[in-house]
KEMI-424275 format. One record per residue: y, z, x of N, C-alpha, C in turn. Coordinates in steps of 0.02 Angstrom, whole numbers, padded with zeros to 5 digits, always signed. Layout:
# KEMI-424275
YZXYZXYZX ...
END
This chain:
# KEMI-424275
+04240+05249+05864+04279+05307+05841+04315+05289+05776 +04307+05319+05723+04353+05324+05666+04424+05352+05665 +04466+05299+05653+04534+05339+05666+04562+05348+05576 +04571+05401+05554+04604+05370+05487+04668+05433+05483 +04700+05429+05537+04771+05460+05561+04806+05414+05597 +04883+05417+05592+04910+05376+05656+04979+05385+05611 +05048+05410+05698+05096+05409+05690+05122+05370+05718 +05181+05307+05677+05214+05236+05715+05284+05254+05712 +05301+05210+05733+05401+05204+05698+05400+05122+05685 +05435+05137+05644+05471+05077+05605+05518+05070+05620 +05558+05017+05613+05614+04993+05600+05627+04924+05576 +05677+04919+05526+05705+04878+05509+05763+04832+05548 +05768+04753+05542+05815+04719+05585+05886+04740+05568 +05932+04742+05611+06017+04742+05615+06021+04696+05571 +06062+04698+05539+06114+04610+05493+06140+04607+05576 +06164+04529+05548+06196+04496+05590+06272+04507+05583 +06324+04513+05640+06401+04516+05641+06433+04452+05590 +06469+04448+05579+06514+04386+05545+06542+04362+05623 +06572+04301+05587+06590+04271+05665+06666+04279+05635 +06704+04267+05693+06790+04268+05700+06795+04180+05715 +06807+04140+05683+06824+04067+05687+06866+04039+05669 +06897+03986+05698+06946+03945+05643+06936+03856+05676 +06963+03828+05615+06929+03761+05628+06981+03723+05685 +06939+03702+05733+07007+03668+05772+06972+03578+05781 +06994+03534+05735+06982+03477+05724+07033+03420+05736 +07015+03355+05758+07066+03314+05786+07122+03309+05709 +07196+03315+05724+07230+03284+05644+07241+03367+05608 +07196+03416+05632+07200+03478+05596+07226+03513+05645 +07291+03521+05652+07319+03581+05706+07307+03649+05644 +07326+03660+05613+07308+03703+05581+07259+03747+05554 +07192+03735+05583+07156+03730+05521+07124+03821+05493 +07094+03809+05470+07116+03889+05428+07026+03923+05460 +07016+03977+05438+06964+04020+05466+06895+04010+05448 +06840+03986+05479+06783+03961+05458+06727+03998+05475 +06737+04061+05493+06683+04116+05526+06626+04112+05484 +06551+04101+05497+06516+04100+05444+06492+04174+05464 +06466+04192+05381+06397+04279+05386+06354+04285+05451 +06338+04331+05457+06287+04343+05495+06217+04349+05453 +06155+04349+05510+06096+04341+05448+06074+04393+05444 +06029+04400+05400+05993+04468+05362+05959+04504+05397 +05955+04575+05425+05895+04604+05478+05818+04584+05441 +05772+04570+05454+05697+04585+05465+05683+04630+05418 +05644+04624+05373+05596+04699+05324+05539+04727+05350 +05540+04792+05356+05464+04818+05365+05417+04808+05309 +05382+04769+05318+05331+04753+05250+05267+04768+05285 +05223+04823+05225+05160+04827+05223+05110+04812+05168 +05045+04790+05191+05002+04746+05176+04936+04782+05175 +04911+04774+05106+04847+04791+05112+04797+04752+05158 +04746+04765+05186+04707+04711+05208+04624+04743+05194 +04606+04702+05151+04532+04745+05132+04471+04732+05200 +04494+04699+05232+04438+04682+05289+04458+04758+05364 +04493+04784+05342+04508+04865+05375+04493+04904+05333 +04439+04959+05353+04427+05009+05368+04451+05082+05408 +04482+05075+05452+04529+05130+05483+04584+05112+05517 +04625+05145+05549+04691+05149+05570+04672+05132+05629 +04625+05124+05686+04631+05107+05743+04687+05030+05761 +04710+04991+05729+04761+04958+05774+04830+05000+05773 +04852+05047+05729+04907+05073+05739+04911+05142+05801 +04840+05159+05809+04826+05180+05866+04847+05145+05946 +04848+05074+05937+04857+05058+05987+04915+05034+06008 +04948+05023+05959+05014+05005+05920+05077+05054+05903 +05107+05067+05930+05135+05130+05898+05213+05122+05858 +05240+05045+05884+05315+05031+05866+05303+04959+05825 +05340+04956+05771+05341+04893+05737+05413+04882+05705 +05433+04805+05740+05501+04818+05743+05520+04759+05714 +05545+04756+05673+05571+04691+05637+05635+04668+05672 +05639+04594+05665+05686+04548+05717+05765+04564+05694 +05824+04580+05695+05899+04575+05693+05904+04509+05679 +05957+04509+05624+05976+04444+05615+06033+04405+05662 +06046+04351+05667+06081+04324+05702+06158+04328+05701 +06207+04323+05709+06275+04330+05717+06293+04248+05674 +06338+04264+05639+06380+04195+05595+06410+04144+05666 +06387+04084+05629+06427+04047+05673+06491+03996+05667 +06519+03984+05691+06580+03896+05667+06565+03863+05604 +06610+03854+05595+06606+03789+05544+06550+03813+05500 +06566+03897+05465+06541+03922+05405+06476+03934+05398 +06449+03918+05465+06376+03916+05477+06345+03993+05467 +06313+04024+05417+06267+04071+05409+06224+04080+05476 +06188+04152+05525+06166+04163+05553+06072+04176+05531 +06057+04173+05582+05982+04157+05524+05961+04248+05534 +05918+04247+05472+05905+04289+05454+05845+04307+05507 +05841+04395+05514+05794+04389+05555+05711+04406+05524 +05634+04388+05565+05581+04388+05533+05576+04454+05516 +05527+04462+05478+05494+04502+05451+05439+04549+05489 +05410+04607+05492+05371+04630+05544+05321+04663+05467 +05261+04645+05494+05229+04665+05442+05162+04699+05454 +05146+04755+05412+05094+04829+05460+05054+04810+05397 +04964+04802+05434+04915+04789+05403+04873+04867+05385 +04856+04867+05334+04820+04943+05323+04774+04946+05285 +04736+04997+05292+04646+05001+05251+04694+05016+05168 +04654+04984+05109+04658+05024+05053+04648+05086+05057 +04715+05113+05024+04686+05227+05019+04732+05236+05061 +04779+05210+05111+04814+05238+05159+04905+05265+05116 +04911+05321+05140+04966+05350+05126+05007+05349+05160 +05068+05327+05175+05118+05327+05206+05192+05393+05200 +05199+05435+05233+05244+05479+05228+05307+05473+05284 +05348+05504+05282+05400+05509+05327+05387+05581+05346 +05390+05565+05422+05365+05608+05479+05392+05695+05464 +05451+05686+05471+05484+05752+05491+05482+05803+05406 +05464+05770+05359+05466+05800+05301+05412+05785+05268 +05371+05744+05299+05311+05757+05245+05299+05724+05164 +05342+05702+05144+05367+05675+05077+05328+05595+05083 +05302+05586+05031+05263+05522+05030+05309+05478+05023 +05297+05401+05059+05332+05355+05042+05290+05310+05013 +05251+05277+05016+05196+05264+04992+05103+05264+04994 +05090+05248+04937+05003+05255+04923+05007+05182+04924 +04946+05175+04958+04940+05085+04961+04867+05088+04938 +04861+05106+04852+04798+05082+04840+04826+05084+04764 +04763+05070+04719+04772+05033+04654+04822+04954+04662 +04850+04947+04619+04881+04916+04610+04945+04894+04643 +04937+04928+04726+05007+04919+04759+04970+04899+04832 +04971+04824+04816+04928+04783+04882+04984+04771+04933 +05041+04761+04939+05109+04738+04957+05166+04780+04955 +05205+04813+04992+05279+04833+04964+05336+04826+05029 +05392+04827+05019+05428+04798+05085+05438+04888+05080 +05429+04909+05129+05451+04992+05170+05528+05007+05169 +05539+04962+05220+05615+04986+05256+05649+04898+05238 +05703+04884+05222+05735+04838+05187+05773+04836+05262 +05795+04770+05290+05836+04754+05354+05918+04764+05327 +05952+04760+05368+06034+04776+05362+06035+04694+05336 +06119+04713+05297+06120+04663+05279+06189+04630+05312 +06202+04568+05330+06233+04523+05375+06311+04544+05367 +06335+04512+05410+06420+04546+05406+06436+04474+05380 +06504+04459+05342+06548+04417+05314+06582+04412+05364 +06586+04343+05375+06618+04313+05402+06710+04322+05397 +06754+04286+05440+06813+04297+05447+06851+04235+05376 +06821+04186+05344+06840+04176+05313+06845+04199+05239 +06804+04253+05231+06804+04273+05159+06887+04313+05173 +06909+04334+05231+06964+04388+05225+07024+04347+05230 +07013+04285+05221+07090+04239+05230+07114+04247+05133 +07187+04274+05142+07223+04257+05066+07309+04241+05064 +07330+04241+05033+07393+04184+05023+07438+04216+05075 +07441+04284+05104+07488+04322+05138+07441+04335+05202 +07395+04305+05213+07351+04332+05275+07298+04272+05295 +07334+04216+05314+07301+04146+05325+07250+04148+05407 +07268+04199+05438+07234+04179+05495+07209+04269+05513 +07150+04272+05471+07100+04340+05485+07064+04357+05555 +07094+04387+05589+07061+04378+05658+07006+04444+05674 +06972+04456+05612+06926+04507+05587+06873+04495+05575 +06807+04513+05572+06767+04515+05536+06719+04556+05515 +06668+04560+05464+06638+04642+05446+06572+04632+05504 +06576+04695+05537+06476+04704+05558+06435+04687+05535 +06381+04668+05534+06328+04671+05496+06297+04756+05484 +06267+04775+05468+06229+04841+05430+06162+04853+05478 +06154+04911+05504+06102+04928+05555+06049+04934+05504 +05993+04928+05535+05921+04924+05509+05918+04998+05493 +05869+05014+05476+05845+05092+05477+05763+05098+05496 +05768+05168+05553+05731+05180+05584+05695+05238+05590 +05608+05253+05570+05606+05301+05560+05540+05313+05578 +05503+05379+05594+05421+05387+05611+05407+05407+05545 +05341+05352+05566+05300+05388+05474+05225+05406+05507 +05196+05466+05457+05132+05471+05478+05097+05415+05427 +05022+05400+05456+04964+05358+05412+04930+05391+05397 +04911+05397+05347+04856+05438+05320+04805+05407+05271 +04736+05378+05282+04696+05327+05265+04646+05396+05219 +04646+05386+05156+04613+05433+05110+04563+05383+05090 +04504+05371+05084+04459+05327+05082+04439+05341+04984 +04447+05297+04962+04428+05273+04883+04344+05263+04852 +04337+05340+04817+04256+05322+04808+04260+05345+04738 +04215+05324+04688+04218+05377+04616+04168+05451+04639 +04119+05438+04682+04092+05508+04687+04092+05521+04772 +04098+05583+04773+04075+05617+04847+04009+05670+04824 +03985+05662+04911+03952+05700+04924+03970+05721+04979 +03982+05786+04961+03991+05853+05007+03929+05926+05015 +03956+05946+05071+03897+06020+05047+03901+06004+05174 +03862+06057+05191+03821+06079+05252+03802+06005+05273 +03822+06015+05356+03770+05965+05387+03716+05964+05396 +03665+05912+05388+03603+05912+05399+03548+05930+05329 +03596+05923+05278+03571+05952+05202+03554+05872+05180 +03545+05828+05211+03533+05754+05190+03562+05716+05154 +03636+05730+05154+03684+05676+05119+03672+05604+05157 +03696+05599+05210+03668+05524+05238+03592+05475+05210 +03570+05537+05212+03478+05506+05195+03494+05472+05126 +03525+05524+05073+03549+05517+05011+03594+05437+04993 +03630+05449+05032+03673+05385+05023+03649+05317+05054 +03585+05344+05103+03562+05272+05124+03513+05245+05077 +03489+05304+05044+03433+05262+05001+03459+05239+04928 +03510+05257+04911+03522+05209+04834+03593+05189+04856 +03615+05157+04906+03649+05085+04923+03635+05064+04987 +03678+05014+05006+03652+04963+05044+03708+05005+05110 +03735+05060+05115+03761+05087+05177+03728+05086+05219 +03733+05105+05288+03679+05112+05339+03691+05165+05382 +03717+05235+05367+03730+05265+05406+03694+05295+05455 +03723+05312+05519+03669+05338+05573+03650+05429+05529 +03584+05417+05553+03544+05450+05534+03514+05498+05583 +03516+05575+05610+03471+05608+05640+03470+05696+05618 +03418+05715+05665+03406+05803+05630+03449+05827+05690 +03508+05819+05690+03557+05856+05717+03618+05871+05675 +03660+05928+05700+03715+05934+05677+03765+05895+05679 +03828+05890+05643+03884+05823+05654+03878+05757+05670 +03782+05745+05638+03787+05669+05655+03829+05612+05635 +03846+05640+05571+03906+05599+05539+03970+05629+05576 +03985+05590+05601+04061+05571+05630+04121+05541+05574 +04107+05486+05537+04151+05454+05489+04153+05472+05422 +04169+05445+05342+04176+05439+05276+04127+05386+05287 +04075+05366+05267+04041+05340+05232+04037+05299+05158 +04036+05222+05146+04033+05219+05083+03991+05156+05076 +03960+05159+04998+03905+05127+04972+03915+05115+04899 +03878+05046+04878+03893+05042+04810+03838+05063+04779 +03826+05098+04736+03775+05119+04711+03757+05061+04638 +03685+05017+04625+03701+04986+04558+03646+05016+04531 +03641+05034+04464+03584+05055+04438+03560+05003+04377 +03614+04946+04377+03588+04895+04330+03651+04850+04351 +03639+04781+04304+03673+04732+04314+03756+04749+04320 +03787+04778+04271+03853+04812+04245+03845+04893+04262 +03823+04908+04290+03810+04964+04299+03811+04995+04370 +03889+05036+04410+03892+05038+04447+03920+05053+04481 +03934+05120+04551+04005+05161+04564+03994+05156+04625 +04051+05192+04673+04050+05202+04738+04059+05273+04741 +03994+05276+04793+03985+05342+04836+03991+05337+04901 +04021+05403+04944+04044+05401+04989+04022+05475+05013 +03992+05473+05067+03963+05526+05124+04023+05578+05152 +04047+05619+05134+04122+05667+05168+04081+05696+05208 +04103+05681+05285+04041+05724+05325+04100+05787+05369 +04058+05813+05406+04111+05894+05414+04132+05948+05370 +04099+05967+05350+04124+06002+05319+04072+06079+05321 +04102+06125+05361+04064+06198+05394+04118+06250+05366 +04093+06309+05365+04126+06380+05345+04201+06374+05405 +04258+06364+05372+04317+06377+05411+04362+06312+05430 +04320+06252+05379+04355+06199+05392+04393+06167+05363 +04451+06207+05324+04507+06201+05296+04560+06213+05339 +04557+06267+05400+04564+06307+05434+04585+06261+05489 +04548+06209+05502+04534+06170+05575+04466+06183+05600 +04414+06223+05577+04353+06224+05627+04309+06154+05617 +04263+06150+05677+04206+06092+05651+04272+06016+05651 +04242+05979+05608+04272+05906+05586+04292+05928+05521 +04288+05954+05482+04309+05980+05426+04392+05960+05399 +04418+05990+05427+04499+05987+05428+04498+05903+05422 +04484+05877+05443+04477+05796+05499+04461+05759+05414 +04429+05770+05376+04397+05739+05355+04419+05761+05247 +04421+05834+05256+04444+05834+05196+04464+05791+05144 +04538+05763+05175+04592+05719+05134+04543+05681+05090 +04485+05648+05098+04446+05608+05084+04418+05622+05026 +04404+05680+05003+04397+05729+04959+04446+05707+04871 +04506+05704+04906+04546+05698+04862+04538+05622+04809 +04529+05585+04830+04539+05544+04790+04471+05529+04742 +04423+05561+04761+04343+05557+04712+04362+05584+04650 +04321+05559+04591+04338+05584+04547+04276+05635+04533 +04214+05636+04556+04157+05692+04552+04149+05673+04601 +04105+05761+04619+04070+05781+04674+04017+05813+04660 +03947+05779+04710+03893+05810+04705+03895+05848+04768 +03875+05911+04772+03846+05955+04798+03782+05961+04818 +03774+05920+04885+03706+05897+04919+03683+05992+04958 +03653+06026+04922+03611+06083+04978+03536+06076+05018 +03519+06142+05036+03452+06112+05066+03422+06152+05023 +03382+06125+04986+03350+06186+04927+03302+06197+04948 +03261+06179+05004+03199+06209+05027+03198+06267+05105 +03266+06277+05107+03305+06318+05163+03241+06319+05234 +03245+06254+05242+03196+06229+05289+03244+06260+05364 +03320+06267+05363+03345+06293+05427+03356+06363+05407 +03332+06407+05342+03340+06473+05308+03401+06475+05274 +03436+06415+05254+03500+06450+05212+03487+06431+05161 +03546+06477+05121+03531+06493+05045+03575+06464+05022 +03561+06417+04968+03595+06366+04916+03653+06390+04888 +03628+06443+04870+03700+06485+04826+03742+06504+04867 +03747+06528+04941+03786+06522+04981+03822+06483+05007 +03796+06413+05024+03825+06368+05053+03865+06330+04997 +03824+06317+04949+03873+06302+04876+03958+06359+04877 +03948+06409+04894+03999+06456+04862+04049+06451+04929 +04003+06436+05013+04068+06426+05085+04104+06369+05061 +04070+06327+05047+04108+06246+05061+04167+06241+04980 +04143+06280+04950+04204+06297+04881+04251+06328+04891 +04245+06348+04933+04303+06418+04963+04327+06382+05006 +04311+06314+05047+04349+06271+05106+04374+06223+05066 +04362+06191+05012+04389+06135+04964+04459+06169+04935 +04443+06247+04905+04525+06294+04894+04545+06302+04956 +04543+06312+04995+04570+06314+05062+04612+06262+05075 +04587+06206+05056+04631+06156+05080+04679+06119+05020 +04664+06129+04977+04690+06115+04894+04663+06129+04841 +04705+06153+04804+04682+06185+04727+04649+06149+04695 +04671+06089+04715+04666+06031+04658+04595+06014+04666 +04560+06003+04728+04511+06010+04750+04452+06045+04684 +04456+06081+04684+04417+06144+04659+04425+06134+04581 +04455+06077+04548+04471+06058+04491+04414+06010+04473 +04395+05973+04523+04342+05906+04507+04267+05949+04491 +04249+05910+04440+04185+05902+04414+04144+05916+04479 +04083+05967+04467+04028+05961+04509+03959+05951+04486 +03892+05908+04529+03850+05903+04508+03803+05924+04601 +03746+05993+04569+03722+06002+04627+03663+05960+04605 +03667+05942+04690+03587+05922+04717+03543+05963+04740 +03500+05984+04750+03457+06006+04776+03384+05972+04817 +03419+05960+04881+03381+05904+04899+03321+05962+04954 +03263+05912+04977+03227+05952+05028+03182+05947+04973 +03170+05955+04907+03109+05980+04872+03054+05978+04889 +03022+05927+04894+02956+05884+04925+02933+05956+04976 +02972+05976+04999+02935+06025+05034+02915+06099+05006 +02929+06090+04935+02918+06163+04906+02867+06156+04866 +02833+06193+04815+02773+06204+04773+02786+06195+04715 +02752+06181+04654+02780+06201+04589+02829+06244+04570 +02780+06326+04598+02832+06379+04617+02908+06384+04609 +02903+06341+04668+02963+06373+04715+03028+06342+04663 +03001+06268+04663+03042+06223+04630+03075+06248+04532 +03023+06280+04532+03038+06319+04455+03091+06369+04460 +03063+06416+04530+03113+06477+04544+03194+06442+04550 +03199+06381+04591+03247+06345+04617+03298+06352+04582 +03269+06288+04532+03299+06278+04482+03336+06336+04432 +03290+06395+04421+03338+06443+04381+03363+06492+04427 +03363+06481+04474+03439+06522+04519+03495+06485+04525 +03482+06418+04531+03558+06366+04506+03583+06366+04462 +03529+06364+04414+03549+06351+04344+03581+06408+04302 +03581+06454+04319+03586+06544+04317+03672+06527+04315 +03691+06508+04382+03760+06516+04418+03804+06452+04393 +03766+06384+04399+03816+06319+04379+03793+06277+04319 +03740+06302+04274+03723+06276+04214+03669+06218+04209 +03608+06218+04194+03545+06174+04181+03560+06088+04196 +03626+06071+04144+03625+06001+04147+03673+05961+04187 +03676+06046+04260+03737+06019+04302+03682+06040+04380 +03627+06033+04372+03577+06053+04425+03524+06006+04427 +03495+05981+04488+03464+05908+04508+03418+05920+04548 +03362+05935+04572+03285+05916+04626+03286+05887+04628 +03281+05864+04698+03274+05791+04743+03248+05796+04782 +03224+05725+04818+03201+05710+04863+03228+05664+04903 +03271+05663+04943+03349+05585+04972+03271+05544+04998 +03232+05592+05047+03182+05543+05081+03121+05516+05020 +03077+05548+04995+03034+05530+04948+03079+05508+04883 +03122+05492+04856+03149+05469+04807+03148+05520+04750 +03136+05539+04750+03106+05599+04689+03150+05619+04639 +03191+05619+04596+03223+05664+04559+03289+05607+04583 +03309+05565+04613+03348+05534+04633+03384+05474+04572 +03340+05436+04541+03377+05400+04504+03398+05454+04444 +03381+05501+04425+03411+05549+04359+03485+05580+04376 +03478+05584+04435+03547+05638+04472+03604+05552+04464 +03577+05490+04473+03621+05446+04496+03651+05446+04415 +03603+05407+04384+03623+05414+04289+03665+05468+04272 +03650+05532+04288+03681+05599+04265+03764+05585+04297 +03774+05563+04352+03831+05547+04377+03864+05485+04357 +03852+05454+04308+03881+05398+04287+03905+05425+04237 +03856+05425+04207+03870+05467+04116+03919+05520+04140 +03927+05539+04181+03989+05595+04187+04076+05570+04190 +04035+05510+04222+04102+05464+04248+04118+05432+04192 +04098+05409+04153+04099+05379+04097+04133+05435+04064 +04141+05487+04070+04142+05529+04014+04220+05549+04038 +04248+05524+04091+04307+05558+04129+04354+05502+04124 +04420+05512+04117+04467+05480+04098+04463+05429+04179 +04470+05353+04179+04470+05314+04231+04533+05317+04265 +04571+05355+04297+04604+05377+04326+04622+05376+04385 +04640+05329+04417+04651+05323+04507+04675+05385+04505 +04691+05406+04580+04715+05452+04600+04762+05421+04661 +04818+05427+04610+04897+05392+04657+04917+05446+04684 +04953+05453+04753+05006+05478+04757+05082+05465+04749 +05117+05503+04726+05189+05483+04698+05228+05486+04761 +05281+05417+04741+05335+05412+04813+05353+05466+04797 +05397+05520+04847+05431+05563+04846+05488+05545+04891 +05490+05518+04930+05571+05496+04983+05568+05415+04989 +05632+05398+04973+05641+05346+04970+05709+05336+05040 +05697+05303+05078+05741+05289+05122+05808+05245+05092 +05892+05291+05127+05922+05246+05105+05940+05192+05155 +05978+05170+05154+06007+05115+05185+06046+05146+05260 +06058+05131+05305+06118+05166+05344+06148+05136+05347 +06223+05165+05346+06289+05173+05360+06332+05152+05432 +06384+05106+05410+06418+05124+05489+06438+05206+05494 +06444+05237+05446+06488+05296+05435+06427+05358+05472 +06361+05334+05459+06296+05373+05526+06302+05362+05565 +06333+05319+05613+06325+05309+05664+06357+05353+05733 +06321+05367+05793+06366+05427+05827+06431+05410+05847 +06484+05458+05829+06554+05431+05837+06553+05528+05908 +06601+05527+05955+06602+05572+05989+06691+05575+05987 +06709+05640+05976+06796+05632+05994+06806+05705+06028 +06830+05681+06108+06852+05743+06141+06903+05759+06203 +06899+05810+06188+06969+05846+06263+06962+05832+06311 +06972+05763+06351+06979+05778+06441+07011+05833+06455 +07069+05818+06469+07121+05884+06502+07182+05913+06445 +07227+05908+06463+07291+05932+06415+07317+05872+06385 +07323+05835+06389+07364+05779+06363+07298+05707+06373 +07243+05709+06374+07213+05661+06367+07139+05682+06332 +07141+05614+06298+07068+05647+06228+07033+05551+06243 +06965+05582+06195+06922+05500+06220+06888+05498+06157 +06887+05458+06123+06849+05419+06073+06793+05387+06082 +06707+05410+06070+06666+05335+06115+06620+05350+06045 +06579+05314+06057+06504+05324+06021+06506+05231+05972 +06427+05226+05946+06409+05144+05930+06448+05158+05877 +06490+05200+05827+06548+05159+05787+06583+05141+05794 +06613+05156+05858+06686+05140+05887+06651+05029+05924 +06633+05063+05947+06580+05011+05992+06568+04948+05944 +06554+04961+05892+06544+04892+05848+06587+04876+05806 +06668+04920+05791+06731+04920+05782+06744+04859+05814 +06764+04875+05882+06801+04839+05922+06778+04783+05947 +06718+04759+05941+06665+04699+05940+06677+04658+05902 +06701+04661+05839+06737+04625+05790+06803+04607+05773 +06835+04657+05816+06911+04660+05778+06952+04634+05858 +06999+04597+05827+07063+04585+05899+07115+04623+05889 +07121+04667+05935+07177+04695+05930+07240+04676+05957 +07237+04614+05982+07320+04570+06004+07337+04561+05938 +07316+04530+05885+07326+04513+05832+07362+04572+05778 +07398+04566+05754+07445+04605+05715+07420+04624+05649 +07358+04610+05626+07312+04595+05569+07273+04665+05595 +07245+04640+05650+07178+04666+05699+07196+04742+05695 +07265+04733+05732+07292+04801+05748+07294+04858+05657 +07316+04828+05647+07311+04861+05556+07256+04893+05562 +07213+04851+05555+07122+04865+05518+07112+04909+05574 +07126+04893+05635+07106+04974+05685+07128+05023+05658 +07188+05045+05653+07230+05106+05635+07202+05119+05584 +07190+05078+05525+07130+05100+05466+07070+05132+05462 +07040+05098+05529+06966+05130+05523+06980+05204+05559 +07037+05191+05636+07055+05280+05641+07048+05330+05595 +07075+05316+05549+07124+05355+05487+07065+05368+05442 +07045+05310+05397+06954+05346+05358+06917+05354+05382 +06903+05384+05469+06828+05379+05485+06870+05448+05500 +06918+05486+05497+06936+05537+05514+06952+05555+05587 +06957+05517+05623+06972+05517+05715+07026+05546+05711 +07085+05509+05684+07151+05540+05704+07159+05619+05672 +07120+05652+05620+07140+05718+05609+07084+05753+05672 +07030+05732+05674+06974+05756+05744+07031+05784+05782 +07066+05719+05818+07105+05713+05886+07161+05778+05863 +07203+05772+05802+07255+05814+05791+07213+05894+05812 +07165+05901+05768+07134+05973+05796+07119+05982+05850 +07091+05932+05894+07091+05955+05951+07151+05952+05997 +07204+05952+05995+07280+05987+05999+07324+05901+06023 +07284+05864+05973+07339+05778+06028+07409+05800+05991 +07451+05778+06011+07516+05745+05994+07558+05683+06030 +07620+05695+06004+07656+05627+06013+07662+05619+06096 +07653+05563+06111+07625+05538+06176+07593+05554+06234 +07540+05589+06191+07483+05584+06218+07428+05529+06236 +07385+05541+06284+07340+05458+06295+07275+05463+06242 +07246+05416+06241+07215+05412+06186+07150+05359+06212 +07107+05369+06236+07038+05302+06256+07006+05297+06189 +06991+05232+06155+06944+05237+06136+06916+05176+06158 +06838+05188+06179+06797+05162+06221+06850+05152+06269 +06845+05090+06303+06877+05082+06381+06956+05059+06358 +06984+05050+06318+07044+05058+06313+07095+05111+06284 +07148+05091+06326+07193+05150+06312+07247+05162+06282 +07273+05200+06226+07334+05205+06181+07371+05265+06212 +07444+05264+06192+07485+05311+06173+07496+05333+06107 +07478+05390+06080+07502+05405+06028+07565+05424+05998 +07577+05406+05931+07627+05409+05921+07624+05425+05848 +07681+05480+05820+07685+05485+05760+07687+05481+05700 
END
């Protein structure tokens, strides 16, 4: 099965807490505050890997979680930083953020590597906060939460030409005989299941990739057929040949099926309908002088003489002229990847994101909880007369005490936050 979809979550590691320390050494009754940093959270880093082809391990995979860094220790000791978690992906894959759609990154051209989501960064220790009026800091900062988020995958496969058009019009046949692809081959409908790709060489230096877009039926912009499934793939070619059956060996008509599958390429993007086309007209071998004369000037009528091709995918026929004609085109077209642009860039989070809850038990009692309060008081001593300060501080700018005032507290009233309990006071 070809997977070239898949939705994961990420996340980036926690920093590590700072530690609360002080040196207690034989001869040193005194000794002053030695809390070391905490270490760095973990990066989401992704990686091209050219030996993938589709998204099936993130299929099986759905969470990738980079390690939290460690907590500061004694005697100034830094906490170790935590590893790295790192997501392997086909060249061509697009990375977006889930709920909006906004690209985060294209992992092709020139962008083999990029770190995603950046880990929190470590809390400072209790000795950076020691100064001439405040010798014994019984504080220290959090470290910085990771950030966490679903992204979709989206694997757009990298060819300079497609071939598109009706199933069973012999694109496969086409692409098996001038490269070394091997696609399954039969006279049924939707035999192609996958994108297909092949190097085509027509001389030493001389030489592009083509790629088989299979699905593609009247309504499959829409979702009908594999169509929908398969489009995206579309996008990044820089020409497209237009494989028909010109000998309407199942009775359809060239100029029709040329004009459905144009109307499903706008269907699904404008931009689409912008690329260069070169029709094929494959099946010939089975028509007459005739027919092949008539052929030709009913194409040529509608999409122009030196943009119309007779072939034969099985007898070779007319095959190396259509390949040349498609070089020389390419040649003729600005070399141009087709990037997509980041559009969202993740920021960092905040203690100030984090869920804080402030509410009314009864008449005279209110409760403070949620992970800001929670990693407040994880750090800070509140016996300490220092401690106590920096609490009443973070009350005051995280906005709790006006919360609490609106919701009707006054002077001695009770006050929880998390499992302990205050009186308020004016």
């Amino acid at each position: 099965m070809f997977f070239d979809r898949a939705q994961i979550t990420v996340k980036s590691g926690d920093g590590g807490d700072g530690a609360v320390s002080f040196r207690r050494e034989k001869y040193v009754p005194n000794g002053g505050p030695d809390g070391g940093d905490g270490g760095r959270g973990g990066n989401v880093i992704v990686r091209v890997d050219t030996g993938l082809n589709t998204l099936i391990d993130c299929r099986h995979r759905r969470k990738f979680l980079a390690e939290n860094g460690a907590p500061g220790g004694t005697r100034n000791c830094s906490g170790r930083s935590g590893a790295d978690v790192v997501l392997t992906v086909p060249e061509g894959t697009v990375i977006r953020e889930a709920s909006t759609g906004r690209v985060m990154a294209d992992m092709s051209g020139e962008n083999r590597e990029m770190v995603l989501l950046e880990g929190g960064r470590g809390g400072r220790g209790n000795q950076h906060y020691a100064t001439p009026s405040m010798q014994i800091p019984r504080f220290a900062q959090p470290g910085k939460p990771g950030t966490e988020l679903v992204v979709d995958l989206e694997l757009k496969v990298i060819a300079d030409v497609g071939l598109i058009g009706f199933p069973n019009v012999g694109k496969s046949t086409l692409l098996a005989s001038v490269t070394n692809a091997r696609p399954k081959i039969a006279n049924y409908h939707f035999t192609t299941l996958q994108p297909n790709l092949g190097v085509v060489e027509l001389a030493d230096d001389v030489s592009f990739i083509l790629a088989d877009i299979p699905g593609l039926i009247e309504g499959a912009s829409t979702g009908a057929g594999l169509g929908h499934e398969f489009l995206r793939h579309v996008e990044r070619t820089r020409l497209l040949i237009h494989v028909v059956d010109g000998a309407g060996l199942e009775g359809r008509d060239p100029l029709e099926d040329i004009r459905q599958i144009n109307e499903e390429l706008a269907g699904y993007s404008a931009e689409l309908t912008k690329k260069p086309q070169i029709i094929a007209a494959n099946k010939v071998d089975a028509l007459d002088d005739a027919a092949r004369t008539a052929l030709r000037e009913k194409l040529a009528a509608e999409y122009g003489d030196e943009n119309v091709f007779l072939i034969s995918a099985v007898a070779h026929q007319g095959v190396r002229e259509l390949l040349f004609a498609a070089h020389k085109r390419l040649r003729e077209m600005p070399d141009e990847p087709v990037i997509f642009e980041t559009e969202y860039v993740p920021e960092p989070v905040s203690t100030a994101s984090l869920p804080l809850l402030v509410e009314r038990l009864d008449e005279e009692t209110f409760r403070v909880s949620g992970e800001r309060v929670e990693r407040m008081l994880g750090y800070t001593n509140l016996e300490d007369e220092r401690g106590f300060v920096f609490f009443q501080k973070f009350m005051q700018e995280n906005g709790i005490i006006d919360a609490l005032k609106a919701q009707g507290m006054k002077e001695g009233d009770t006050v929880y936050v998390d499992e302990l309990a205050f009186e308020y006071y004016d």
